[in-house]
N, C-alpha and C positions, 0 to 999 in steps of 0.2 A: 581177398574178401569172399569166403562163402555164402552158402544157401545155409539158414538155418532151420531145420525140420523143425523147430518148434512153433515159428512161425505159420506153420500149416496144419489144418484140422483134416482129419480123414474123414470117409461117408460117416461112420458110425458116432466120431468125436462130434461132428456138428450136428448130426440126429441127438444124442443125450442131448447136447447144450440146448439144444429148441424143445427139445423132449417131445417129439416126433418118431418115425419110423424109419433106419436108413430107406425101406423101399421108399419115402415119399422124399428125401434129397435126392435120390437117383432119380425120381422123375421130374422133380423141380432142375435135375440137370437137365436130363434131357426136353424138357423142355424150356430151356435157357431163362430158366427163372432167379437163378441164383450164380452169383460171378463164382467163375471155380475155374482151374487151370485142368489143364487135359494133358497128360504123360502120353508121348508119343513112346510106341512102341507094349504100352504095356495094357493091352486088350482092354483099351475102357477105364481103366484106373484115371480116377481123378482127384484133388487136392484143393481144397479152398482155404487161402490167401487171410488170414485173421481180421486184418486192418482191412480189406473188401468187407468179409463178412460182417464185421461193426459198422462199418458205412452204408452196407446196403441193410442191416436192420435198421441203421436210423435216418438214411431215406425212406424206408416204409411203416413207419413209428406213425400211427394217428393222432395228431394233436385232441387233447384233451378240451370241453368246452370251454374252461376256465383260462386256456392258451388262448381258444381263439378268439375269446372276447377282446383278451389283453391284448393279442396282437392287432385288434381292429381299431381300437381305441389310442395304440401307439402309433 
């Protein structure tokens, strides 16, 4: 059982997808804002994990008011 590259966003794939700058993933790397794997050996190249990336936008998803009435009321 392999690694599948497709499974993994480069700096630039996950800058378009956010529609962002890669320099602002590199800093939201380097400041361990975002789950991303780190390539030993290859000067700083890093990789972030698809199924991370959906998880940590939808831990950081702000409920809407409409959610959070419903959720106060359930």
């Amino acid at each position: 059982m392999g690694i599948n590259m497709t499974e993994f966003y480069t700096v630039e794939e996950l800058a378009a997808l956010l529609r962002v700058q890669p320099h602002t993933v590199r800093q939201w790397t380097y400041q361990k804002r975002v789950p991303y794997i780190k390539l030993q050996g290859t000067k700083g190249r890093v990789l972030f994990m698809k199924s991370a990336i959906e998880k940590w936008l939808q831990d950081n998803t702000v409920p809407t008011m409409q959610e959070i009435r419903h959720g106060a009321q359930g």
